[in-house]
C-alpha positions in Angstrom: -15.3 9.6 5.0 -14.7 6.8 3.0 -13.1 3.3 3.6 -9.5 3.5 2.8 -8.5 1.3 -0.2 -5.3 0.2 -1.7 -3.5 2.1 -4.6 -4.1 -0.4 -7.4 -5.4 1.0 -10.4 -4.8 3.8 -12.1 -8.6 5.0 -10.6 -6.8 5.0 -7.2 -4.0 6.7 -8.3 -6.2 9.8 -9.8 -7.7 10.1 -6.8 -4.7 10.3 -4.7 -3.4 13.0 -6.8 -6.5 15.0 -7.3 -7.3 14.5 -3.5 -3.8 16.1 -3.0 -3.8 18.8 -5.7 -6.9 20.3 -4.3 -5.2 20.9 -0.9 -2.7 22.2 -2.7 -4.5 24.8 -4.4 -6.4 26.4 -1.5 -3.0 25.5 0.4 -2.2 29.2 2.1 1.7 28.0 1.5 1.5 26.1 -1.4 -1.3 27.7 -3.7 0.4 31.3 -4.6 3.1 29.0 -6.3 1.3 26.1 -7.8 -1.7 28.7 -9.1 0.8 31.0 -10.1 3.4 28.5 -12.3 0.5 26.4 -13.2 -2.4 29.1 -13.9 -4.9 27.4 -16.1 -3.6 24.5 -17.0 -4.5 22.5 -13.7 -6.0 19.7 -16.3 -3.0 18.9 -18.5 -0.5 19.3 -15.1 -3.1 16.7 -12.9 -2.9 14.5 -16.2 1.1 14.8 -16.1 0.5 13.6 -12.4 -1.4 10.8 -13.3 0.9 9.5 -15.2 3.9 10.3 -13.1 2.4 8.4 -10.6 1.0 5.6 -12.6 5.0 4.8 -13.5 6.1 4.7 -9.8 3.5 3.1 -8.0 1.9 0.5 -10.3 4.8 0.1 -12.9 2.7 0.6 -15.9 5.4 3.1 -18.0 3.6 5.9 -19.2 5.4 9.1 -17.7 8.4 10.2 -20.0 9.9 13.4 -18.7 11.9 14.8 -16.5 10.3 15.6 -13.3 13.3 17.7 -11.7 13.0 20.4 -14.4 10.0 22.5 -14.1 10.5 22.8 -10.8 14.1 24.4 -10.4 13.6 27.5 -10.9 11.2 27.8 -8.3 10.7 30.2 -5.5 11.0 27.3 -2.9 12.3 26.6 0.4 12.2 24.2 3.0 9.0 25.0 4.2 7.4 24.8 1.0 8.6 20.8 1.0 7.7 20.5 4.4 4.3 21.4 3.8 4.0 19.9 0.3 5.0 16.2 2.4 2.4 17.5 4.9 0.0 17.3 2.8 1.0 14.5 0.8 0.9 11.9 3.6 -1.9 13.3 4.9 -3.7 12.8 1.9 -2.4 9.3 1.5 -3.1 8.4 5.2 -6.4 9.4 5.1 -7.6 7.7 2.2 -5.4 4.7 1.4 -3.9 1.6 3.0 -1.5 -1.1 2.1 2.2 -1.7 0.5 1.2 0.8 -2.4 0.1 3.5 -0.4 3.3 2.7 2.0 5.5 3.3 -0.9 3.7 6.8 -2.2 5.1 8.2 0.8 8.2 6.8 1.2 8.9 8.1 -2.7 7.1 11.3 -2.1 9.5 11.8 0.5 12.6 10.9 -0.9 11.5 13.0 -4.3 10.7 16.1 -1.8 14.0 15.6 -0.5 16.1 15.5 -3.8 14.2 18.5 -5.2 14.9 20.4 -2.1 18.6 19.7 -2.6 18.9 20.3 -6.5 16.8 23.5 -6.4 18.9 24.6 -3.5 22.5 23.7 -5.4 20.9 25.2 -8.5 20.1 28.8 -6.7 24.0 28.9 -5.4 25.5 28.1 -8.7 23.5 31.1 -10.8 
């Protein structure tokens, strides 16, 4: 394995998510969901990453959206985020170091957490 690097660039930040996507699709909790919403259209949704990303941990503005909205109609439960933040940090632990890759975690979980909650309201209010 590589040396682990800081999250500076937006070449960092690809990585990280396409090291974490491709868990995610051979994930045996995660994949059914993310293959099945997703389908064919891993490129454009890894490019919506990128950019997602790019905004939060280097503060170059180039996501516009609303992240909370594709994702509430989900078939999702707490052990879907458990193991999405699984494999999250593990991702960034194994390849990155520093303030940067400190934060993608610590906003990775908080985001995991607020999704869990909104979806969960969200299904009780139907």
């Amino acid at each position: 394995m590589g040396q682990k690097k800081e999250i500076a660039t937006l070449g960092e930040v690809r990585q990280l998510v396409d090291i974490f996507y491709g868990k995610v699709r051979k994930d045996d909790i995660l994949s059914d969901i993310f293959n099945g919403v997703i389908q064919d259209n891993w490129p454009a949704h890894l490019e919506k990453m990128y950019r997602f990303w790019q905004t939060v941990l280097l503060g170059e503005h180039t996501y516009y959206g609303s992240p909370l909205a594709p994702h509430i109609k989900l078939p999702v439960q707490g052990t879907h985020f458990d193991r999405w933040k699984q494999l999250f940090m593990e991702t960034v632990d194994e390849n990155f170091t520093g303030e940067k890759a400190t934060e993608a975690k610590f906003r990775a979980e908080k985001m995991a957490e607020m999704f869990q909650l909104k979806i969960e309201y969200f299904k009780h209010i139907e």
